[in-house]
C-alpha positions in Angstrom: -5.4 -36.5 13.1 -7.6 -38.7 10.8 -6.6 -41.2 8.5 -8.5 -39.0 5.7 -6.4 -36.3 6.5 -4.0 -38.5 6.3 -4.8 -39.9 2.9 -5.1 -36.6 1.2 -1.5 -35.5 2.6 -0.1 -38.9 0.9 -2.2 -38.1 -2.5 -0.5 -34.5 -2.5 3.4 -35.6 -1.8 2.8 -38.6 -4.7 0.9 -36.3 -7.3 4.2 -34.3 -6.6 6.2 -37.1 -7.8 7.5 -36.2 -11.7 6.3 -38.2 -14.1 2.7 -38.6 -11.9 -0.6 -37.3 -13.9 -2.7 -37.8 -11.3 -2.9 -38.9 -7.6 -6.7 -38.4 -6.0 -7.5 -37.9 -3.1 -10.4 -40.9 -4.0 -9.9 -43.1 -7.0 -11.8 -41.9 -10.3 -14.4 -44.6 -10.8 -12.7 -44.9 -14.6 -9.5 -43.1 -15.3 -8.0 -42.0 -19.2 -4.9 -39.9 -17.9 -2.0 -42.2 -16.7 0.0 -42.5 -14.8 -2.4 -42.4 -12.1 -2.0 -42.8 -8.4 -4.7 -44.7 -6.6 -4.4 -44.5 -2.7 -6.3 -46.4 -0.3 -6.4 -48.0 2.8 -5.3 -51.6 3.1 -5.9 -52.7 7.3 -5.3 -50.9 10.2 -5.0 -50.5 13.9 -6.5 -48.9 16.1 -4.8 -48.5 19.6 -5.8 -46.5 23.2 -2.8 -44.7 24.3 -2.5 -42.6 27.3 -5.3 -41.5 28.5 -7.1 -39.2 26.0 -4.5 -39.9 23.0 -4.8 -42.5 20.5 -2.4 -44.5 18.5 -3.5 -45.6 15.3 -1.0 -47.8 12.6 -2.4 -48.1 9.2 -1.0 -49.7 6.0 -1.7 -47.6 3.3 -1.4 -48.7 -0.5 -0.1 -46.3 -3.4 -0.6 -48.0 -6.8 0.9 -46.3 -9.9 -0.7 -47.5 -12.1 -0.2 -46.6 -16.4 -2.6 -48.6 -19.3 -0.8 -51.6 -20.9 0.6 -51.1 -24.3 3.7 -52.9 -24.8 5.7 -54.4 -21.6 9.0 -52.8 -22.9 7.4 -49.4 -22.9 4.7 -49.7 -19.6 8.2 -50.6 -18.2 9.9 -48.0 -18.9 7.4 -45.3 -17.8 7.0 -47.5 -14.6 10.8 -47.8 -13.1 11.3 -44.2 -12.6 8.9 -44.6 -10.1 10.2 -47.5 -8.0 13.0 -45.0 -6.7 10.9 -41.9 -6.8 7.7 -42.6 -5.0 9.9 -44.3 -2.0 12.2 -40.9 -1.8 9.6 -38.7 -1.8 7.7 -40.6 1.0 10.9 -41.5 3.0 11.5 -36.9 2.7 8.6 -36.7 4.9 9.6 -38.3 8.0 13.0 -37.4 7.5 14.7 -34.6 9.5 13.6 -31.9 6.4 10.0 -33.5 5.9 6.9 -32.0 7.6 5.2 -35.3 8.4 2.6 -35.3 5.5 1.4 -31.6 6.9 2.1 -33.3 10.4 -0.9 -35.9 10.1 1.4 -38.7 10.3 4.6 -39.5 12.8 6.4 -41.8 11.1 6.0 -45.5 8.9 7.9 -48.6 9.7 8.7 -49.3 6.1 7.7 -49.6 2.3 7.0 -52.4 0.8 6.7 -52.7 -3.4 5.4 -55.1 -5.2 5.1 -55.5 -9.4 1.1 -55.4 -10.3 1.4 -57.5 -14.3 -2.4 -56.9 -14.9 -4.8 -54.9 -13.2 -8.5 -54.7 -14.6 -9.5 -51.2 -14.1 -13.4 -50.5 -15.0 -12.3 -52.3 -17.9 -9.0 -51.2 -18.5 -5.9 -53.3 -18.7 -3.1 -51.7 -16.6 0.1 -52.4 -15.1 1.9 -51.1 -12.2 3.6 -51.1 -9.1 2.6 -50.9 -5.6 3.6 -49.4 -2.7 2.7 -50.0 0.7 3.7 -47.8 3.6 3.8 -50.5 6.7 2.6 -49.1 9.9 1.8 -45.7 9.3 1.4 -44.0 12.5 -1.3 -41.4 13.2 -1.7 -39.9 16.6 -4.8 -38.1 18.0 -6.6 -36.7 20.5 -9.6 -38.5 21.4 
């Protein structure tokens, strides 16, 4: 598996999510329909396993992002999603889940973080982010 593969997997489960407009595969250079879902990858590593197999952990960032109005209401669109996002990742690599279309084993954790300005092409938004720690692709080499 690839981590594109990979990425576009994550980008389908999240879009998925209620509440999400959008979550592309590749961040729109601007955007105008929120919330929106911007995945991408944040480091990696890239390990030899047995011989002809490959281990590769990634952390992967999800930000869901929406354009600042008012903090009351950017809030309250936002929150639904700090229990959502996490459960609909978490289903994948549960005993139910199909392992983002099998193109990734299994994540160590996810990490969130609250985002109080982000300057997109412009654009004020707000958001949180979500990182899934370790995600662990195998392959073939």
């Amino acid at each position: 598996m690839t981590f594109v593969a990979a990425k576009t997997q994550i980008a389908l489960v999240v879009a998925g999510v209620t509440g999400i407009a959008q979550a592309p595969t590749n961040p729109n250079e601007t955007q105008n329909i929120f919330p929106v879902a911007a995945i991408y990858l944040s480091s990696g590593n890239l390990g030899a396993g047995a011989i002809g197999t490959r281990k590769s952990l990634y952390n992967v960032v999800i930000d869901v992002l929406t354009n600042r109005i008012d903090l009351a209401h950017d809030l309250t669109i936002l929150d639904a999603f700090i229990d959502t996002i996490p459960a609909a990742l978490l289903a994948e690599i549960s005993d139910g889940g199909d392992r983002f279309s099998n193109t990734i084993s299994t994540f160590d954790q996810i990490t969130m973080q609250f985002l109080p300005t982000v300057d997109y092409a412009g654009v004020q938004l707000i958001g949180y982010r979500f990182i899934l720690n370790n995600a662990k692709i195998l392959s073939n080499t």
